[in-house]
C-alpha positions as CSV (number, residue, x, y, z in Angstrom):
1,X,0.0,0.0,0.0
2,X,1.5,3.7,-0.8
3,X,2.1,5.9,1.8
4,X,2.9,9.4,1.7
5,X,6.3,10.5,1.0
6,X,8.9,11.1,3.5
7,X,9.2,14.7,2.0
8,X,5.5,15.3,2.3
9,X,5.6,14.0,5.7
10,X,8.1,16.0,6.7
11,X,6.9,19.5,5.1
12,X,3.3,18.6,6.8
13,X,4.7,18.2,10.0
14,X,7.2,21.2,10.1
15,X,4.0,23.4,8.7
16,X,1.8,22.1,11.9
17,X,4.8,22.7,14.0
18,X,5.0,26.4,12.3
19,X,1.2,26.6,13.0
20,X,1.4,25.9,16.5
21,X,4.6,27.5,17.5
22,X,3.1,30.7,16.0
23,X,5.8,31.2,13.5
24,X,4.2,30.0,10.0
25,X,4.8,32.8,7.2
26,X,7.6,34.6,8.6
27,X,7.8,37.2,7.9
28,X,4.5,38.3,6.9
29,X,2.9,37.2,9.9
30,X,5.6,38.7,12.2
31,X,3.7,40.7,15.4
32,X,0.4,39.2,14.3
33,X,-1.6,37.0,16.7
34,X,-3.4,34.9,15.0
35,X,-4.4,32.9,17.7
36,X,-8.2,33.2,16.8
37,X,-7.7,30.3,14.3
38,X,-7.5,28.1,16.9
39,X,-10.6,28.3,18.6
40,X,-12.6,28.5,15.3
41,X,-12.1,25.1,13.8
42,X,-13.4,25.8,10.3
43,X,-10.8,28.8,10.2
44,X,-7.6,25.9,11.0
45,X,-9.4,23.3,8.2
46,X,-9.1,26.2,5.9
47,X,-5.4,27.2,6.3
48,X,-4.5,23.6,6.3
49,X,-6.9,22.7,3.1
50,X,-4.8,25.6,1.2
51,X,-1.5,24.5,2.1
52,X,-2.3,21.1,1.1
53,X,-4.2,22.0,-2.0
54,X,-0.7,24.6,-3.3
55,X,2.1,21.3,-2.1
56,X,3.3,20.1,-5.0
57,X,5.9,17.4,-5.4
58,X,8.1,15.7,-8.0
59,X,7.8,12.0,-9.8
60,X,9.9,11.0,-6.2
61,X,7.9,12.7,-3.9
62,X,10.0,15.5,-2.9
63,X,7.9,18.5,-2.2
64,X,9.2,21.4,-4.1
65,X,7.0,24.4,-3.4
66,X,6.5,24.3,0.0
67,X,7.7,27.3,1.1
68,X,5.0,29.0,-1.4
69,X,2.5,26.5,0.2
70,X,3.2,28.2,3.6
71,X,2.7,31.6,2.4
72,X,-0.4,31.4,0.9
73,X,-1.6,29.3,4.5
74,X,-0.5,32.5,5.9
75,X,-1.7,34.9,3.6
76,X,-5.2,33.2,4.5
77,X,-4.5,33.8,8.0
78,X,-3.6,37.3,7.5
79,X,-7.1,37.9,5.7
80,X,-9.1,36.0,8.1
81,X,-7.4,38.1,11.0
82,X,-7.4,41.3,9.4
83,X,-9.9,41.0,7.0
84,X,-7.3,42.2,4.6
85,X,-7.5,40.7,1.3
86,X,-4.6,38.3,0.2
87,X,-2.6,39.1,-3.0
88,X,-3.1,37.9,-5.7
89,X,-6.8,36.3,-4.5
90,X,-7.1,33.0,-3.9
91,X,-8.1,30.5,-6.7
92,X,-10.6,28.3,-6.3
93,X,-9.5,25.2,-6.2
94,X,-6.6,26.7,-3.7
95,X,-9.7,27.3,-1.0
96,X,-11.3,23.6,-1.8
97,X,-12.4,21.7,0.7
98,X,-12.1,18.1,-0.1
99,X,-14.5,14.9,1.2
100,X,-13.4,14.2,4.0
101,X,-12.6,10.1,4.6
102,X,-15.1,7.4,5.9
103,X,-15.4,7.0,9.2
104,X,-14.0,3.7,9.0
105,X,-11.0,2.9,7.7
106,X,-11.1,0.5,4.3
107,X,-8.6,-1.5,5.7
108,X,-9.2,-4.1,8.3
């Protein structure tokens, strides 16, 4: 069965460690708190659906944009904070949210 690659992995968990540590898109969210996204829980599924949706990786997994992934998270978080709006705006399918999984995993 495929798994995610370490790369993804990786840039996934450095991103929620950014998130949490309050120092994702420096610097443009340098002095900001942004800690309102973390008691609405739509605002979070949003910054994590665009970073997800903008990751792109190689033919071997190995991210290559991430550090553009990050800033458009952040430029969401600026907007929702600020209600400044990003630049340039936000594509569509950058703001998708996809179907979430079953509740029970496929595998047994």
């Amino acid at each position: 069965m495929p798994h995610v690659s370490h790369s993804v992995s990786g840039a996934v968990r450095t991103f929620s460690f950014w998130i949490a540590n309050r120092s994702v898109g420096h610097p443009l969210l340098e002095g900001v708190d942004y800690s309102s996204i973390f008691e609405e829980p739509s605002a979070l599924e949003q910054v994590y659906a665009i970073y997800m949706n903008v990751l792109e990786f190689n033919e071997r997994g190995e991210v290559t944009n991430a550090k553009h992934a990050e800033r458009r998270a952040a430029q969401y978080i600026l907007s929702y904070v600020t209600g400044r709006r990003p630049k340039p705006e936000f594509e569509p399918w950058e703001v998708a949210l996809h179907s979430a999984p079953p509740r029970e995993d496929l595998k047994s």
